[in-house]
ZATORGU-517349 format. One record per residue (C-alpha): residue number from 1; x, y, z. Coordinates in steps of 0.25 Angstrom, whole numbers. Example, Ala and Ser with C-alpha at 12.3 -4.5 7.8 and 13.67 -1.06 7.14 Angstrom:
<pt pos="1" X="49" Y="-18" Z="31"/>
<pt pos="2" X="55" Y="-4" Z="29"/>
END
This chain:
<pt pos="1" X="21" Y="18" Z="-11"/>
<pt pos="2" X="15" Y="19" Z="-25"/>
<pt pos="3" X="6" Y="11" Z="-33"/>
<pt pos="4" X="11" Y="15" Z="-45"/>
<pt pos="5" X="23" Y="5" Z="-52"/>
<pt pos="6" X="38" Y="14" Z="-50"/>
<pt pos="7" X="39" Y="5" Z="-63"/>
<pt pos="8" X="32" Y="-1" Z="-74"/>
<pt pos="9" X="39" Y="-10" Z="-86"/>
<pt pos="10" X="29" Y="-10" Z="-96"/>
<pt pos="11" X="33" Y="-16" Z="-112"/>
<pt pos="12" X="47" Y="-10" Z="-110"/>
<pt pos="13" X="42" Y="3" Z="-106"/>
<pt pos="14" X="44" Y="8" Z="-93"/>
<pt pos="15" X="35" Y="17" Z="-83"/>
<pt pos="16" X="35" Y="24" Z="-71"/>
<pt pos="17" X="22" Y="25" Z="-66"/>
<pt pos="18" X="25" Y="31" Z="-52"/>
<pt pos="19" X="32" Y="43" Z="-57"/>
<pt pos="20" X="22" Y="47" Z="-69"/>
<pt pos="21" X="6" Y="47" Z="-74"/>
<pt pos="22" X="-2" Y="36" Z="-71"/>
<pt pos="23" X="-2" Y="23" Z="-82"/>
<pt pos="24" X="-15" Y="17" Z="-84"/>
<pt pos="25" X="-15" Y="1" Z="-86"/>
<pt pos="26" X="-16" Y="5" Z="-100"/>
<pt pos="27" X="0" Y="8" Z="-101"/>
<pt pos="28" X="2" Y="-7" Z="-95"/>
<pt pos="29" X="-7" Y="-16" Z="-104"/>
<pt pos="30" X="-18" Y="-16" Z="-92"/>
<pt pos="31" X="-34" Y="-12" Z="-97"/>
<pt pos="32" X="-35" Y="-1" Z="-91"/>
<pt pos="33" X="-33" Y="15" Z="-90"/>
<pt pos="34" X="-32" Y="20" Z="-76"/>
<pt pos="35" X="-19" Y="19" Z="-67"/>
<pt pos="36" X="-10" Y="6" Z="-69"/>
<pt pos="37" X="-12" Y="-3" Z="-55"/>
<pt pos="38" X="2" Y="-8" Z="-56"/>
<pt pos="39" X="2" Y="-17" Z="-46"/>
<pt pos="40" X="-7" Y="-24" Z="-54"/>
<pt pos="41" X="1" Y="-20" Z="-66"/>
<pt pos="42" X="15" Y="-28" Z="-60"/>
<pt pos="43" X="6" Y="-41" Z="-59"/>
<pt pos="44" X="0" Y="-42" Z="-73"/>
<pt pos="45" X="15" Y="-36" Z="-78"/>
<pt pos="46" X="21" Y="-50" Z="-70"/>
<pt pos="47" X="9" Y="-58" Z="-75"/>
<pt pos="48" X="11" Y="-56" Z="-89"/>
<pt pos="49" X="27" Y="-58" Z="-87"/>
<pt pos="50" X="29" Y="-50" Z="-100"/>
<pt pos="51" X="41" Y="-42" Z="-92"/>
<pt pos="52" X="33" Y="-30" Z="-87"/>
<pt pos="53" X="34" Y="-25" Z="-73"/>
<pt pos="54" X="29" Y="-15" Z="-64"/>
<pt pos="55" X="37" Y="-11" Z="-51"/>
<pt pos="56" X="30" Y="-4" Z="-39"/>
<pt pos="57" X="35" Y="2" Z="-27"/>
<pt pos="58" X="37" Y="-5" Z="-15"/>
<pt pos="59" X="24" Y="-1" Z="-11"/>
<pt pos="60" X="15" Y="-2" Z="-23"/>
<pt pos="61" X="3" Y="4" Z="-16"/>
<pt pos="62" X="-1" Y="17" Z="-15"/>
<pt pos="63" X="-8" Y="24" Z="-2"/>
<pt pos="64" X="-20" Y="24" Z="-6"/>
<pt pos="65" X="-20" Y="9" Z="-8"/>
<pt pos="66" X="-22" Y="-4" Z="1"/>
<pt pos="67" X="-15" Y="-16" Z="-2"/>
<pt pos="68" X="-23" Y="-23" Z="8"/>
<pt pos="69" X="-26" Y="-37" Z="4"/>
<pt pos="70" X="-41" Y="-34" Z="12"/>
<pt pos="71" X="-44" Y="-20" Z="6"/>
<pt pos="72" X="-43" Y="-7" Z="14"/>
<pt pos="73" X="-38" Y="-9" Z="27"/>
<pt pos="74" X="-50" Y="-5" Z="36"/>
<pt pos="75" X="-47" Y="-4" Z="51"/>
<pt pos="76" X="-58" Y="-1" Z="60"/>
<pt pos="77" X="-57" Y="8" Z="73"/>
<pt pos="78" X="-59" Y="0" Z="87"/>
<pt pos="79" X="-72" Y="-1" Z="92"/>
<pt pos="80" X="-74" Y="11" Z="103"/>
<pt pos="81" X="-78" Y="1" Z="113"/>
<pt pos="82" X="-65" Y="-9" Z="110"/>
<pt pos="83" X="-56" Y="-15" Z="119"/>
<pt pos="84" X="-44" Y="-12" Z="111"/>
<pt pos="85" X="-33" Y="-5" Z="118"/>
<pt pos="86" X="-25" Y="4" Z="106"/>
<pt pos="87" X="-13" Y="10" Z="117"/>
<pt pos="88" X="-11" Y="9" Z="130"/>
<pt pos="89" X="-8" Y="22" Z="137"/>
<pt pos="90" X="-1" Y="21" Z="152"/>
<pt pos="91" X="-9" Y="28" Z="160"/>
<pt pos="92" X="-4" Y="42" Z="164"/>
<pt pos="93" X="6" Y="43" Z="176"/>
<pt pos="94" X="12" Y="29" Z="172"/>
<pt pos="95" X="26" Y="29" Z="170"/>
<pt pos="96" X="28" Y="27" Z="153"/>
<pt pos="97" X="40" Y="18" Z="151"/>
<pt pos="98" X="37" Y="8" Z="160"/>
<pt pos="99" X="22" Y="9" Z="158"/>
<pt pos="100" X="18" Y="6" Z="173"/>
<pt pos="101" X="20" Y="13" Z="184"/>
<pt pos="102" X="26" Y="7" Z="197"/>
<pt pos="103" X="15" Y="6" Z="207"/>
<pt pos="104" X="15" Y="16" Z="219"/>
END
């Protein structure tokens, strides 16, 4: 789980993002100077088709990233008067693996 590539081809040159310094966009051709989004990197290396690639980890996220298609996530408690039943619980005395008890 990183967002960082394990691997980056670049011009014939190799780099190894995950195990040192960050890059800015700068070292990839990109307009900018701050961290390298190499996610967004693989897809202008596959749109230029020039032989450039990038390989991320299975999870190419870190944890403090989203990858909802919505935005963050936001889930909101149950209302204090709510019908909703989260668990049922047996009531105490009642005999556990079969749930019910036999009537007296």
């Amino acid at each position: 789980m990183n967002s960082r590539a394990l691997m980056v081809s670049f011009e014939d040159q190799w780099y190894f993002p995950t195990y040192s310094d960050f890059h800015p966009g700068t070292d990839f051709g990109l307009d900018y100077g701050y961290e390298t989004n190499y996610r967004d990197l693989q897809q202008v290396f596959k749109d230029a088709n020039k032989g450039d690639f990038v390989i991320m980890p299975l999870v190419p996220f870190n944890a403090y990233e989203n990858n909802s298609s919505t935005g963050i996530t936001n889930r909101k408690r149950p209302q204090q008067n709510s019908n909703i039943i989260l668990a049922q619980i047996p009531p105490v005395g009642t005999y556990w693996p079969g749930y019910f008890t036999a009537p007296a």
